[in-house]
N, C-alpha and C positions, 0 to 999 in steps of 0.2 A: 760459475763462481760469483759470488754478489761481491762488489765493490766495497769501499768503503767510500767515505766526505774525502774528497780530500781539501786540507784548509791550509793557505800559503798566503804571505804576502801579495803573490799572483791571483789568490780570488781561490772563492769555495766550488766547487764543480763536483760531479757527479751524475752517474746513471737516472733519468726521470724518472720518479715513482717508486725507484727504489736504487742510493739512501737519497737521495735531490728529491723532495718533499714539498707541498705547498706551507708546513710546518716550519720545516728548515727555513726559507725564504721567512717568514712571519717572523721568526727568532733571529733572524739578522735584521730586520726592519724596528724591532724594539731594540735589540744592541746596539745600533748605530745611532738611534735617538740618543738612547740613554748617553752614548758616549757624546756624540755634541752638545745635548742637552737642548739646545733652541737652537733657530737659525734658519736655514733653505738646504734642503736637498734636491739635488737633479736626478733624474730617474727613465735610463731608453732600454734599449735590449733590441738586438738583433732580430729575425724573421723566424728564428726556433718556434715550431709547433707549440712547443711550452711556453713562450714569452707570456700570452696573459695572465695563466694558469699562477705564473712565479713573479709575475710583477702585482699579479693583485695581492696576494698574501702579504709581499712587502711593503707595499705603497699602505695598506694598514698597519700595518706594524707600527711603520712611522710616523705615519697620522694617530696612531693613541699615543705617541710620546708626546705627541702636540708639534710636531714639527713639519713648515712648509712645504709641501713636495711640486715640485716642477715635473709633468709628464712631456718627453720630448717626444715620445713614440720608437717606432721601430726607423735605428739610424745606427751607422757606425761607432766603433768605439773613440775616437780622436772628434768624432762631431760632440759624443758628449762630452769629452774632455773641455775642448771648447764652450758647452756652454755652459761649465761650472764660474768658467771664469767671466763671462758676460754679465751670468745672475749675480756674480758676487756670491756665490752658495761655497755652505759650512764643508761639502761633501758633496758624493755623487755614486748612481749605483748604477750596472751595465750588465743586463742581463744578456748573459753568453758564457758559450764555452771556446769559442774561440773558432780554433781547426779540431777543435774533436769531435768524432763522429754525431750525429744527427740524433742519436737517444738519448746523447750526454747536454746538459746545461752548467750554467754555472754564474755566479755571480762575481761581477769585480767593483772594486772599493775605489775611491779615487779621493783625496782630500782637496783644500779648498785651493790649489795651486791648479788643478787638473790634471794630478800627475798617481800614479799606484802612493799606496800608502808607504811612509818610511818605515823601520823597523821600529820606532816608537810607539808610532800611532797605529801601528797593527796590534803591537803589544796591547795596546790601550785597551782596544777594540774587542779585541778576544778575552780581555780579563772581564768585561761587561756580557758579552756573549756567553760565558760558561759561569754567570753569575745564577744562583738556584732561583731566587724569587724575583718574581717580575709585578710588575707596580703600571699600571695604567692611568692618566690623565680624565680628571671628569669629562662631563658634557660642555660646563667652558671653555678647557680647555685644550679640545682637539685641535690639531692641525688643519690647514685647506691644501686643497686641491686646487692644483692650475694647470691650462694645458700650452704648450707651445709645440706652434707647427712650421718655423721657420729657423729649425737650429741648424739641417743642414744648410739652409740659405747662407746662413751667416759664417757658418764656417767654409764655405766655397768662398763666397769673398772676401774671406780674412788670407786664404792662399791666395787668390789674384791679386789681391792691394799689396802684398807681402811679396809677391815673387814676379820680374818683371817679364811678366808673358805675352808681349809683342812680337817676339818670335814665333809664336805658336797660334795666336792669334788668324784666324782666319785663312790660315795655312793651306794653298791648295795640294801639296802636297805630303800633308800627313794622314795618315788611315790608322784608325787603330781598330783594332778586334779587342775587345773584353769578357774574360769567362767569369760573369759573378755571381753562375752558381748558384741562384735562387737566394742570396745571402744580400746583409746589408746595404753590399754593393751595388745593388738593380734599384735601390733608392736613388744613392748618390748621386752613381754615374751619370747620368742622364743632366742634372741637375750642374755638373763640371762641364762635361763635355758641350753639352749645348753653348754654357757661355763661352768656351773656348770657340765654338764655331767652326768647329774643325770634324772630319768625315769620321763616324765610329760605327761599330755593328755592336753589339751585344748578345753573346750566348747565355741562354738559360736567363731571360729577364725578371721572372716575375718573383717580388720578393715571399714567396709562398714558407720557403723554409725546408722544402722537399728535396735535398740535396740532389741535383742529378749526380756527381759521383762524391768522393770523400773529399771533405773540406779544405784536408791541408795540404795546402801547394807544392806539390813535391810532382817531380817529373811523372812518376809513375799514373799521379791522377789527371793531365793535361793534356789525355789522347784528341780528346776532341776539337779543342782550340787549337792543336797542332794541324791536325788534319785539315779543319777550314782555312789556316793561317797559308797551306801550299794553294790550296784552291784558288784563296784570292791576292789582290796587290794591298797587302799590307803594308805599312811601315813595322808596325812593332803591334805585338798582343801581352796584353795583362792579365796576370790570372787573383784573385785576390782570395781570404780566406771568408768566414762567416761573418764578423764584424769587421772586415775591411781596416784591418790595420795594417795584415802585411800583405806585401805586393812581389809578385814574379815576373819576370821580363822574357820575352821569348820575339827572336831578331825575325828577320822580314820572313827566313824561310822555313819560317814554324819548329827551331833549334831553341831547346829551354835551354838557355844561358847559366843557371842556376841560381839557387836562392841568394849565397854569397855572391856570385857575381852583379846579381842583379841591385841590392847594397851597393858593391862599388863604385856602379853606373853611375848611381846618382851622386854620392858623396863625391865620386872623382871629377863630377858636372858643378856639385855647389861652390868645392874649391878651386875651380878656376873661375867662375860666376865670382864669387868673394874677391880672390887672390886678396888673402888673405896669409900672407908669410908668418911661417911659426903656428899656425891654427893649433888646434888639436883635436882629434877626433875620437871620439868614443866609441870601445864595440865590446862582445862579452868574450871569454874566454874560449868560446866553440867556437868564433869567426873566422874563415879565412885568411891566411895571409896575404890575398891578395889586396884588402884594406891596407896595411903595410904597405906595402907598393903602391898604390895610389895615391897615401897619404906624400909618401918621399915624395912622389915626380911631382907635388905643390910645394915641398918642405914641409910640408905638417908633420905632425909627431901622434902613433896612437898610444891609447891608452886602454889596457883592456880591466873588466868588471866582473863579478861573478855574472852566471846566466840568469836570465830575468830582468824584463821590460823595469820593473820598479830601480835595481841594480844599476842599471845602463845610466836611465833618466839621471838617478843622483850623481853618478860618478859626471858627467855632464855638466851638472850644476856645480858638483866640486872644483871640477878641473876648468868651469868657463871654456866649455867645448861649442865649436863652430857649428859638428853635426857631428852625429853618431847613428846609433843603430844593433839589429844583431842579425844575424848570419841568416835566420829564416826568413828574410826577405823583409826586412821590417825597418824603415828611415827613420831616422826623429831628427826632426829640424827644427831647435830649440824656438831660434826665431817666428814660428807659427803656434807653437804646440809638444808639452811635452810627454809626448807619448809619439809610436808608430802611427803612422797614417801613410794609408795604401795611396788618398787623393794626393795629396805632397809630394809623393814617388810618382806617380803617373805625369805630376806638371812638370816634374825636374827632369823626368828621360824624356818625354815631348821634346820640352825646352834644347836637351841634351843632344838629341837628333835633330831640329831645328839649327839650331847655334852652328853645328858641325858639317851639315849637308852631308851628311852619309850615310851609310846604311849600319845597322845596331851590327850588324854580324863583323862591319870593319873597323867597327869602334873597337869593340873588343877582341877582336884577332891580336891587338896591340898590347894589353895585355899578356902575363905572365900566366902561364898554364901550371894550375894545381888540382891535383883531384883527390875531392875527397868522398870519402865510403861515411853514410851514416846510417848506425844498428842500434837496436833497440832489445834489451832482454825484458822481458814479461817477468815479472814477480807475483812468486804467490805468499812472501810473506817478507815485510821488509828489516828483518832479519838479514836478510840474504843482500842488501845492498852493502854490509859492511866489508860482508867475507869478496864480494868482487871488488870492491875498491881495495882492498887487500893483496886478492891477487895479482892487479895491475901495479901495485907497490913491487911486490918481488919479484914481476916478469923484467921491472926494467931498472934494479938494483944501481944501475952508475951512470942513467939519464939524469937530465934533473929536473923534480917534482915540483910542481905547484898543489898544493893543500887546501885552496880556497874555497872553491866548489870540486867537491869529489877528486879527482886526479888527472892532473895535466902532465902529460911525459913531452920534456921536449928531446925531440928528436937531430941525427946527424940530417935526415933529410925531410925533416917533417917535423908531427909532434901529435900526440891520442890524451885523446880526452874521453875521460868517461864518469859519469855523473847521474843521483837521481835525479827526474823529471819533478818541477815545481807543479805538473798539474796529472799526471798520469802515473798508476804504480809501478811504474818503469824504470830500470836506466838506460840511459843512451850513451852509445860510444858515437863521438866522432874520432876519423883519424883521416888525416891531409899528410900528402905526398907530392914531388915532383914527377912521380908513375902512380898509375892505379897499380901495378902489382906490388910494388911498397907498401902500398898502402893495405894491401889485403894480407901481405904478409906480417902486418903488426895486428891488424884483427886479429886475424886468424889464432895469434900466439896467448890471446884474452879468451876467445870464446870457444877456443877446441880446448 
């Protein structure tokens, strides 16, 4: 079945070669001129086999609008975010598709804050994009080219000056294992961890783009960093995705914690770091309640957003939130950067295991146990997201509904969520219980 673009807030993505085109990519590089008009754009993209393929198209693009472009190279997505705000640039573009599989790419937007686009400026963006006639800059007027090759630098030490890592410092007893997966990550890491000066291994180093398994960090794909994590004396292993935004935690005995857990880790490490009474913390509507419960044992208060990185970042910004985050393993800690960043997670659970002298498995034994089931229906026509968000309307007739994103049932001992995906033509159900059989019996009552 051929795909189609999908085009969100969250960025354009799609199968390479077909509809993800070195065309497409040309046609968002003249739309995002055209919408700034002049100025500095910053421009990296992950280790994807396609990154030059779709960053050259683009980088013309916006070079015939006549506008500046910054090449960062192949780096994370929170290092470019960083260095929109260094350059002072109008914009900023991130060639990736995130955790989706290794044929798919994708591009994401990022305005001159270094945050996802608001729903205005996407508006904006897209009315230029789907404009007929395209208009090119003479020979005076093209754009330059500039290259920079110290952006992760600078963003590693914008987390060290910002987060006080003396604990972690030269630590002889911390060990980390990291799965990065052949992804933006085998850049970074090396580049953190060294100045940390603290003992790491790294699986699957070389930033090739050759996934050794599937990108997205979910228990099922983290056989192999489980397996080395029993072999050796680790403290903690990290698993990250292809642009190294979001981050998974998995305790000394190769036990993945899970995505939402591993969220908690650190939020429930920054607010006592902070004690910071009355905080607030931001997370989306699919997040676990264990956020909730972490947030109480500081007094913080959460506050939940629709799903999507863009969604999170503002409700943040609105609510002057301490930290946030969403459920797939992904921090934002406004005070570095707003966006997820896997490096910010990895300094805060070091930190967090440092500070505490314990093992990640006792940290969170302390913790409230929730389990939740998450499913995914494959659509062949999105038609069909109405009639299931429908039928989850009349399965739970006298819960009560949240309308925001797709449909939120809260539940006597839990609560299902199920919702289109902002990047895939899917929808996903989650549903959280204080039993996994609860929790399979409100599936169950959706997808049979």
């Amino acid at each position: 079945m051929t795909q189609s673009l999908i085009m969100t807030m969250s960025g354009i993505r799609g199968v390479v070669g077909n509809p993800l085109t070195p065309s497409i990519s040309l046609h968002v590089g003249i739309a995002l001129g055209k919408w700034i008009q002049n100025g500095v754009v910053v421009v990296g993209g992950d280790t994807r086999t396609s990154h030059d393929t779709l960053k050259g198209a683009l980088l013309s693009g916006l070079l015939s609008q006549g506008i500046h472009v910054i090449d960062i190279g192949r780096v994370t997505t929170p290092t470019l975010q960083q260095a929109i705000r260094y350059h002072q640039a109008s914009a900023g573009v991130m060639i990736t598709a995130s955790h989706n599989p290794a044929i798919w790419n994708g591009i994401k937007l990022m305005n001159n804050e270094g945050s996802f686009l608001t729903n205005d400026e996407y508006t904006q963006f897209i009315a230029c994009y789907h404009e007929s006639e395209t208009s090119y800059r003479d020979w005076q007027s093209q754009g330059q080219l500039s290259i920079d090759t110290q952006a992760i630098h600078r963003h590693v030490d914008i987390i060290l000056n910002q987060i006080d890592v003396s604990p972690i410092i030269n630590n002889p007893h911390l060990s980390v294992l990291v799965d990065a997966n052949h992804g933006a990550g085998s850049v970074a890491n090396p580049i953190l961890l060294d100045k940390l000066g603290i003992q790491y291994t790294m699986l699957y180093p070389e930033p090739t783009g050759v996934f050794a398994h599937d990108p997205e960090p979910l228990e099922k794909n983290v056989s192999a960093i489980q397996a080395t994590m029993k072999q050796g004396n680790y403290t903690i292993g990290f698993v990250q995705d292809a642009d190294a935004d979001r981050l998974v935690i998995l305790d000394e005995t190769g036990h993945f914690i899970g995505e939402d857990y591993s969220l908690a880790f650190c939020v429930d490490h920054v607010l006592e770091m902070e004690k910071a009474q009355g905080a607030r913390v931001v997370v989306n509507l699919s997040t676990s309640t264990i956020l909730h419960d972490v947030a109480a044992k500081h007094g913080a208060s959460v506050i939940q957003t629709k799903v999507g990185e863009s969604h999170v970042t503002q409700g943040i910004r609105h609510h002057h939130a301490l930290v946030g985050g969403e459920g797939n393993g992904g921090v934002i800690y406004p005070k570095i950067g707003w966006g997820r960043d896997s490096l910010v997670g990895m300094v805060l659970a070091l930190r967090h295991c440092a500070v505490k002298g314990e093992p990640v498995s006792q940290i969170v034994s302390r913790y409230p146990k929730y389990k939740m089931i998450r499913h995914r229906i494959d659509l062949s026509s999105t038609d069909q997201v109405d009639e299931v968000l429908a039928r989850v309307k009349t399965l739970f007739p006298d819960s009560p509904q949240n309308c925001e994103d797709g449909v939120k049932v809260t539940l006597p001992n839990g609560w299902l969520h199920a919702r289109p995906s902002n990047t895939e033509p899917i929808i996903r159900i989650f549903v959280e219980a204080d039993q996994v059989d609860t929790a399979q019996f409100y599936l169950n009552k959706v997808i049979t």
